[in-house]
N, C-alpha and C positions, 0 to 999 in steps of 0.2 A: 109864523108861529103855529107851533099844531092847534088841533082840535083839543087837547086836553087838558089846556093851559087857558086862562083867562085875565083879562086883563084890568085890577080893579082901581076904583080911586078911591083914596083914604087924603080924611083930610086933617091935620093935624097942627094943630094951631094958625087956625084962620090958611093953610097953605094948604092947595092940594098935591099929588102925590099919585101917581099913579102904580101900577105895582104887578107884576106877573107874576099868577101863581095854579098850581094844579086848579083846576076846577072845584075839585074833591075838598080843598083846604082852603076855599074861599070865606067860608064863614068863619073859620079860627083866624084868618086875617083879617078880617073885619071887626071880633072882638079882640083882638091882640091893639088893633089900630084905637079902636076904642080906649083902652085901656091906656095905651100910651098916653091919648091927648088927656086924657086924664088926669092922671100923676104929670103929666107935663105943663095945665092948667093949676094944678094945683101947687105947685114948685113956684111958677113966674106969678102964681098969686099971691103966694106969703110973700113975696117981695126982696127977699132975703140973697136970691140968683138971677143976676141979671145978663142976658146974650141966651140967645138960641141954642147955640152950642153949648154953653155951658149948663142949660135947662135940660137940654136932652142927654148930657154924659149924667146927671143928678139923680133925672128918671131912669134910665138904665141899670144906675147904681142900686136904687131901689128896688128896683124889679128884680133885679139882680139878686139882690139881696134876700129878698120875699122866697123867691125861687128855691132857694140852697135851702134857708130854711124848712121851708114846707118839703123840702126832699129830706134833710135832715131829720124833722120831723114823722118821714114816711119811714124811713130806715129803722127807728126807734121802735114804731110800734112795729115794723116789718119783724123787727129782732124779739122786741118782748111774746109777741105772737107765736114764732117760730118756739119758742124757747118752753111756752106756755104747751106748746102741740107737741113736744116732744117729752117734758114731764107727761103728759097725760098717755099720750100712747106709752111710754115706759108702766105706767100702773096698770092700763086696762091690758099690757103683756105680761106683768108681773101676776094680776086678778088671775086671767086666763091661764096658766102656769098653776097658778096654787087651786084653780078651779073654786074660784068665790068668788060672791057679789061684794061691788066695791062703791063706796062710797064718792061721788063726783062732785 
């Protein structure tokens, strides 16, 4: 294995795990790993999903889910933002054009 790959262990529901990954992106797996046993302690706790497999396709889903959202929600403001910066340049070109000061 090269030098710029590392080898870590994550542990995740009482099981370890070990894991290759860039050196550079070791700590985003380390809270990613986090994060799983997380939502995956938290699943097998309500009691509601029982099997491993079944706990981790649940957590997945969540994450999963969480994900699109919080992108869905990036795109939103991404759009309203956009939208907002192009009314305003439209007026301070319209200002600039009529040669007057404009109200912001």
């Amino acid at each position: 294995m090269s030098d710029t790959f590392a080898k870590v262990n994550v542990r995740i529901l009482e099981k370890e795990y070990q894991v290759s990954c860039p050196i550079d992106e070791r700590a985003a797996l380390l809270d990613a790993a986090e994060l799983l046993n997380n939502k995956m302690r938290e699943i097998r706790d309500s009691g509601k999903v029982m099997g491993l497999d079944r706990i981790a396709v649940m957590a997945a889903l969540n994450i999963t889910n969480d994900f699109l959202m919080a992108r869905s929600e990036g795109t939103t403001i991404d759009e309203t933002v956009s939208i907002r910066l192009r009314n305003l340049t439209e007026r301070v070109e319209t200002a600039l054009q009529k040669g007057q000061q404009m109200d912001l």
